[in-house]
ZAMI-645485 format. One record per residue (C-alpha): residue number from 1; residue in one letter; x, y, z. Coordinates in nm, 2 decimals. Example, Ala and Ser with C-alpha at 12.3 -4.5 7.8 and 13.67 -1.06 7.14 Angstrom:
2
[rec 1; "a"; [1.23; -0.45; 0.78]]
[rec 2; "s"; [1.37; -0.11; 0.71]]
END
This chain:
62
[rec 1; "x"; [0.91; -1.71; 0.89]]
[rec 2; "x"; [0.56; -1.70; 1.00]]
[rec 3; "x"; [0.32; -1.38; 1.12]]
[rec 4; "x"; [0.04; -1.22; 1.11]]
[rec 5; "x"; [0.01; -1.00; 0.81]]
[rec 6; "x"; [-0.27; -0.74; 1.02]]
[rec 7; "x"; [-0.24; -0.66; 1.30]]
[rec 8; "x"; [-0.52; -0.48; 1.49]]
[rec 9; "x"; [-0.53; -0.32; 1.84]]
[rec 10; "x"; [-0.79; -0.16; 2.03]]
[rec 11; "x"; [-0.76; 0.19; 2.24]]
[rec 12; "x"; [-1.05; 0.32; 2.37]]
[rec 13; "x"; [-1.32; 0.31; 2.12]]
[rec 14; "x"; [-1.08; 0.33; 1.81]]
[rec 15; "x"; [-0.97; 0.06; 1.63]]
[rec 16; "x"; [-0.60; 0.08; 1.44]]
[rec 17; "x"; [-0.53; -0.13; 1.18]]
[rec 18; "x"; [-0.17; -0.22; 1.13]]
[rec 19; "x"; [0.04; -0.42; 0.84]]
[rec 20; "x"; [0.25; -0.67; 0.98]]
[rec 21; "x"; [0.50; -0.61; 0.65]]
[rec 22; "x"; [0.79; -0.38; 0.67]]
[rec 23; "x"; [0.84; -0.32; 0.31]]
[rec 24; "x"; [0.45; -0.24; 0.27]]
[rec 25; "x"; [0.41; 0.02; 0.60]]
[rec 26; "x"; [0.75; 0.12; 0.45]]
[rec 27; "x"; [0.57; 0.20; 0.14]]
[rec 28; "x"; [0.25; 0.36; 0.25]]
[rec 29; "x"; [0.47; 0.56; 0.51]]
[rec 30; "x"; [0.62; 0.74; 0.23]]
[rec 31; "x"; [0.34; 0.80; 0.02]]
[rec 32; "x"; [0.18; 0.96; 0.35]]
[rec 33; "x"; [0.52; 1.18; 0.40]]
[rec 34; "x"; [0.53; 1.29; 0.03]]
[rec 35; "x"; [0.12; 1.37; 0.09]]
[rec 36; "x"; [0.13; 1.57; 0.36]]
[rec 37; "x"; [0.46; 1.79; 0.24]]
[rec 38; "x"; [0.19; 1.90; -0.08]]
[rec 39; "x"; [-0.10; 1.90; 0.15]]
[rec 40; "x"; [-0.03; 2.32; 0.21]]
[rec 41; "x"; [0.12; 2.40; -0.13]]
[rec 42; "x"; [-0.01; 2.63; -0.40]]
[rec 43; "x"; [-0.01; 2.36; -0.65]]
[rec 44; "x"; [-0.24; 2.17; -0.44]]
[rec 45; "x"; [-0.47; 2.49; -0.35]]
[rec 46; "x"; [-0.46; 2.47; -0.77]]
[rec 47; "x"; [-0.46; 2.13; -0.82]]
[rec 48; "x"; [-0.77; 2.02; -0.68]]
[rec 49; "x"; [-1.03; 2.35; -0.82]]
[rec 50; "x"; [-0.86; 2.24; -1.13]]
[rec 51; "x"; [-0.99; 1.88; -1.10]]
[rec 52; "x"; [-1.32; 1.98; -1.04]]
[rec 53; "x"; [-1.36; 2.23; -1.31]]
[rec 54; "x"; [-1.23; 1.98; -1.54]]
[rec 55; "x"; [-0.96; 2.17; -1.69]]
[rec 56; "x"; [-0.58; 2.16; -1.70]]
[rec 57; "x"; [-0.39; 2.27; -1.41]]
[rec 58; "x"; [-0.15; 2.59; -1.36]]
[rec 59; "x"; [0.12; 2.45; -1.16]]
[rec 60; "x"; [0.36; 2.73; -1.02]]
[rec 61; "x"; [0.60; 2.48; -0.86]]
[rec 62; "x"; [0.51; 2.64; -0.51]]
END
């Protein structure tokens, strides 16, 4: 089976980017679901001032 592993399509003056691979866009969907379900958590309003600072996190599991 042959394709084209990117494929690309323009609309308007973006540009989007797509993998031709199910089990890859599969892949990077999920990651991008699990992201944005942290994205407005506590832990993550934690998580990244505690990068910064260089010190461990306090995780509350909200």
């Amino acid at each position: 089976m042959t394709y084209r592993a990117i494929l690309t399509q323009q609309d308007g003056a973006a540009l989007i980017i797509t993998l031709n691979r199910p089990d890859k866009r599969n892949a990077i969907e999920f990651e991008t679901f699990l992201v944005t379900m942290i994205y407005g958590t506590k832990d993550k309003q934690e998580g990244i001032p505690a990068f910064l600072e260089k010190r461990k996190p306090r995780f509350e599991g909200k």
